[in-house]
C-alpha positions as CSV (number, residue, x, y, z in Angstrom):
1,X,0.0,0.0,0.0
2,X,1.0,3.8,-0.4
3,X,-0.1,6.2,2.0
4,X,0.1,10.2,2.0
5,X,0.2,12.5,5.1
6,X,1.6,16.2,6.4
7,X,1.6,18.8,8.6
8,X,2.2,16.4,11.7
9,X,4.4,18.8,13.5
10,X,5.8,16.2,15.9
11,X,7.5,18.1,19.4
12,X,6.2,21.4,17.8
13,X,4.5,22.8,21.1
14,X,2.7,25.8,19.0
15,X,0.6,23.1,16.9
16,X,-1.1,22.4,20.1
17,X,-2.5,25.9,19.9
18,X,-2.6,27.0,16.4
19,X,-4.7,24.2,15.3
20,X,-6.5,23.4,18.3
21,X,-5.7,19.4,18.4
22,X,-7.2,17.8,20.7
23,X,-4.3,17.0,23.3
24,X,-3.6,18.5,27.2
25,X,0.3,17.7,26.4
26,X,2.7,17.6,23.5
27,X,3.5,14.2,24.5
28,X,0.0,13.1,24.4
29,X,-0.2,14.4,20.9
30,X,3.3,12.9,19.4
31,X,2.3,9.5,21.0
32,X,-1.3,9.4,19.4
33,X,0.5,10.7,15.5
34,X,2.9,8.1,16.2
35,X,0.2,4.8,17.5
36,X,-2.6,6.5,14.4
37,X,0.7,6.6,12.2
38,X,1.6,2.8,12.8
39,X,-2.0,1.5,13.2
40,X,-2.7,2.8,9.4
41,X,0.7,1.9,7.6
42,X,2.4,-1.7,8.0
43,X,6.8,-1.7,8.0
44,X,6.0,-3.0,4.3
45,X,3.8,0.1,3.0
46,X,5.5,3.3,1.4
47,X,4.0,6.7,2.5
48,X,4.8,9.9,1.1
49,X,5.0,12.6,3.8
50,X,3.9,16.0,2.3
51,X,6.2,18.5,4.4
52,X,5.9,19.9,8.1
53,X,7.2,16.5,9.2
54,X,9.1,17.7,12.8
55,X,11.0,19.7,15.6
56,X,14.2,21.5,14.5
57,X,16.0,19.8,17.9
58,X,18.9,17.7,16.9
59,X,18.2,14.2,16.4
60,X,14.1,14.6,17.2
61,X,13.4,13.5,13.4
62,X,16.3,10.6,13.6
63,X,14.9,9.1,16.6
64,X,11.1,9.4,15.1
65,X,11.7,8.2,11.8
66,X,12.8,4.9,13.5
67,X,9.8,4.4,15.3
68,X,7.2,4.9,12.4
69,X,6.6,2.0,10.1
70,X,7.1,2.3,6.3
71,X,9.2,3.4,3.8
72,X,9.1,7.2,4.3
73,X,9.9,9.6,1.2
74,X,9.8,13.3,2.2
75,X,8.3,16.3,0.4
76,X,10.0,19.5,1.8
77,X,7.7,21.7,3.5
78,X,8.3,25.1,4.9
79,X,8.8,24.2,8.6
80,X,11.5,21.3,7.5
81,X,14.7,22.3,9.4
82,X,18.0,20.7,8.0
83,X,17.7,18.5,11.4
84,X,14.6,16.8,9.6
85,X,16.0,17.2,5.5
86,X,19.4,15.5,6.8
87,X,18.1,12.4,9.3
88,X,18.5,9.2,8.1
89,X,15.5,7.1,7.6
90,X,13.8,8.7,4.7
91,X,14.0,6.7,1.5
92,X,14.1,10.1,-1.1
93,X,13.9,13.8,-0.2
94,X,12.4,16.2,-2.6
95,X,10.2,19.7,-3.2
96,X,8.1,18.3,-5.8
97,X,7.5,14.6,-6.9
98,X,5.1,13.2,-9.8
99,X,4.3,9.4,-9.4
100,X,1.4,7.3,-10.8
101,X,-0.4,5.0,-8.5
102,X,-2.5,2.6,-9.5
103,X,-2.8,4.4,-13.2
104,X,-4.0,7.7,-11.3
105,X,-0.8,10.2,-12.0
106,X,-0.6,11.9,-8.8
107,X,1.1,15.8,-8.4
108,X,2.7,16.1,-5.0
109,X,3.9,19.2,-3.1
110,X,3.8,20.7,0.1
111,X,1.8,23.5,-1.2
112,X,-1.8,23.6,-3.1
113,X,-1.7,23.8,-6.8
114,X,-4.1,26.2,-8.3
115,X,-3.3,24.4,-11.6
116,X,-0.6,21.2,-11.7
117,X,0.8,19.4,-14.4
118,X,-1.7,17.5,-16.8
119,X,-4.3,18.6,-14.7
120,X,-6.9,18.4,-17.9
121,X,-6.0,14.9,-18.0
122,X,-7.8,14.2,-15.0
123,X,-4.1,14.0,-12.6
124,X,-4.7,14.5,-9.0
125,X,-3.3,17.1,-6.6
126,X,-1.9,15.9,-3.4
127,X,-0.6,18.7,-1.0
128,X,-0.4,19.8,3.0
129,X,0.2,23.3,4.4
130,X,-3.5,24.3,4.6
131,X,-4.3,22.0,7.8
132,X,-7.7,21.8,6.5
133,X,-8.9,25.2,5.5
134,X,-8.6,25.5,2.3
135,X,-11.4,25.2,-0.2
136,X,-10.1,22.6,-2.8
137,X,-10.6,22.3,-6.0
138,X,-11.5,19.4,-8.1
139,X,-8.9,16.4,-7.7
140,X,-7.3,18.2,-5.2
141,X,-6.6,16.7,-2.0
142,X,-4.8,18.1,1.6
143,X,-3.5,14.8,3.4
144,X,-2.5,16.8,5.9
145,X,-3.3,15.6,9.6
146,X,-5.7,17.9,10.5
147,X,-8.0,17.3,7.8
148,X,-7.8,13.2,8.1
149,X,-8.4,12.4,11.2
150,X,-4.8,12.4,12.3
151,X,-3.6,9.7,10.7
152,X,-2.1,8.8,7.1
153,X,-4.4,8.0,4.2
154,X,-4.7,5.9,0.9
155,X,-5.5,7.2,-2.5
156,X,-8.3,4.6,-2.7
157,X,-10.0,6.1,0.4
158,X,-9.1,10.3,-0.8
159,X,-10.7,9.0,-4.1
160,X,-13.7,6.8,-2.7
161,X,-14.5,10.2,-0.4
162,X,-14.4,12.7,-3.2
């Protein structure tokens, strides 16, 4: 399976506040991302991590990567520090990344498209940053956090849901 997520702004004590998740502590709120985060993807699935992945404090990413199952590719968000670019345990690093899964040819980026790449061809816009407040437009998708349920999701289910 492939899965998509962002915006999980693990040991970022501000996301507490600025988007009102529902945790009393930091801790409570890294160790539900990380139990939704394994519960969801098996140490066999890929996921795609749409930017906004961590804390800048040395080694935090590291030491999180190893605990989360999957084979993690990173798409650079703004609040990436070189901490999070430059741990080991992600699988490719990039800005931007086209892929096709499952024939659908998907456009990812941290940021919303207002138009993507073969985007008349019926390709699909996968992108975080938003947290869930942005109005999207046809085939567009935000896999960030906030606006799944706090866990990673499938293609299948974005699609099934649109």
């Amino acid at each position: 399976m492939i899965y998509f997520t962002s915006d999980t702004h693990f040991g970022e004590q501000r996301v507490l506040n600025i988007d009102r998740r529902p945790f009393s502590s930091l801790a409570e709120h890294d160790a539900a991302l990380i139990a939704n985060w394994n519960d969801t993807v098996s140490p066999e699935d890929e996921i795609w991590h749409l930017g906004d992945f961590a804390s800048k404090k040395k080694g935090f990413a590291e030491d999180l990567l190893s605990q989360l199952n999957g084979r993690k590719h990173l798409i650079v968000g703004n609040n990436d520090p070189p901490a999070t670019v430059e741990a080991s345990g992600w699988q490719s690093i990039q800005h931007y990344a086209e892929l096709t899964v499952d024939g659908q040819c998907l456009i990812l980026c941290h940021y919303p498209f207002r138009t993507w790449n073969q985007m008349g061809k019926r390709s699909v816009n996968l992108h975080g940053h938003s947290h869930g407040r942005l109005k999207p437009l046809p085939r567009q998708f935000d896999v960030g956090v906030d606006a799944r349920g706090l866990r990673p999701v499938s293609l299948a289910n974005l699609l099934r849901r649109a």
